[in-house]
C-alpha positions in Angstrom: 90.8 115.2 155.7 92.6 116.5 152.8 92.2 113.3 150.8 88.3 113.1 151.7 87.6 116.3 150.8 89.3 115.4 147.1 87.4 112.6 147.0 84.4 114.3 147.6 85.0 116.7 145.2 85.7 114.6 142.5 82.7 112.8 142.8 80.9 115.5 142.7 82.5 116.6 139.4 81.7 113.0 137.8 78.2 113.1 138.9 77.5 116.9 137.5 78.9 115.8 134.3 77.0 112.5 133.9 73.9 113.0 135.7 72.2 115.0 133.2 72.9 112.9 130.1 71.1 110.1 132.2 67.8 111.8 133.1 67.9 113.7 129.3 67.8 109.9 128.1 65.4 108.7 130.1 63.0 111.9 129.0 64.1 111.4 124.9 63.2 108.4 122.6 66.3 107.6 120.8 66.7 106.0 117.7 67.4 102.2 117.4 70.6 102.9 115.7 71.8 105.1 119.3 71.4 102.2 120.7 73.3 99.8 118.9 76.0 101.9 118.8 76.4 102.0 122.3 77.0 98.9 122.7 80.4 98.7 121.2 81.1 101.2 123.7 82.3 99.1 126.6 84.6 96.7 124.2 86.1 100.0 122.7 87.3 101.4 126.1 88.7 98.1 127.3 90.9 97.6 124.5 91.8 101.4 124.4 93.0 100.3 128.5 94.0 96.9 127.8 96.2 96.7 124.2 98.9 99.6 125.3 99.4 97.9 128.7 100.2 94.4 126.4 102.0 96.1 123.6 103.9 98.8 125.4 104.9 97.0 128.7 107.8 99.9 130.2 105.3 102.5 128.4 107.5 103.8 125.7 108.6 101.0 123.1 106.6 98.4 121.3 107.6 94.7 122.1 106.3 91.7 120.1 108.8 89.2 121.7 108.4 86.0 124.3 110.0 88.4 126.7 106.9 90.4 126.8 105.3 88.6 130.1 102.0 90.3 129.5 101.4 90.1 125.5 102.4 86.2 126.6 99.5 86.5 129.4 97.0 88.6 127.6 97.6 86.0 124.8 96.5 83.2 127.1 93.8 85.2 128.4 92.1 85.5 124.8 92.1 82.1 123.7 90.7 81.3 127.1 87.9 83.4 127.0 87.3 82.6 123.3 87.0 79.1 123.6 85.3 78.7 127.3 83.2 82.1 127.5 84.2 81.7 131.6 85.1 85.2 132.9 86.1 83.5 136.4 88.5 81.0 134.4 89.9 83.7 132.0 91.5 85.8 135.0 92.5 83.0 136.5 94.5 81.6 133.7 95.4 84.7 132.3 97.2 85.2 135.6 98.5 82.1 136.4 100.5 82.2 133.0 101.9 85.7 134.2 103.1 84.7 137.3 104.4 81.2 135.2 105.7 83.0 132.1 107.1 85.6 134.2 109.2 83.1 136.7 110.0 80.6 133.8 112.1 84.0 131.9 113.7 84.8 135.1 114.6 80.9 135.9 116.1 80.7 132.1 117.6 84.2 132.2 119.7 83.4 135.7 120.6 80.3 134.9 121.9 80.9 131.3 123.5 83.8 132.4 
């Protein structure tokens, strides 16, 4: 009940903080230029989400290296979506090289070592 009522709440909280921006926009013209800025909004938060996950894998340290399963992946991932413009494919690849990548280093790690 606990976890509900949490739930609830924060709902609640996100909805009285964005509600009224929405209905004050719909009521206001904006200028052109509002508008064109916003749309570099969604590519700014996803790479604000998605580069420290590649670059900082354990959260602390930088690591540019092959042993860096996700930078590998996320790699993958770009050139896929660059060049095919497929969403479905992107993920798909994107994951199937960091599952691959990831057992490949653990394959060459036990057996060199």
């Amino acid at each position: 009940m606990n976890e509900f009522m949490l739930v609830l709440g924060m709902a609640v909280v996100t909805f009285a903080m964005r509600y009224p921006v929405m209905a004050l926009v719909g009521r206001i013209n904006l200028p052109d230029r509002v508008f064109q800025a916003l749309r570099y909004v969604p590519p700014a938060v996803l790479s604000a989400i998605v580069v420290p996950e590649l670059l900082l894998p354990d959260g602390e340290r930088m690591l540019l290296a092959p042993e860096n399963t996700r930078l590998v992946a996320g790699l993958v991932a770009l050139l896929v979506a660059w060049k095919t413009k497929n969403l479905l494919l992107t993920i798909v690849l994107g994951m199937l090289s960091l599952w691959g990548w990831s057992w490949l280093l653990s394959a060459l790690t036990t057996a060199g070592g």
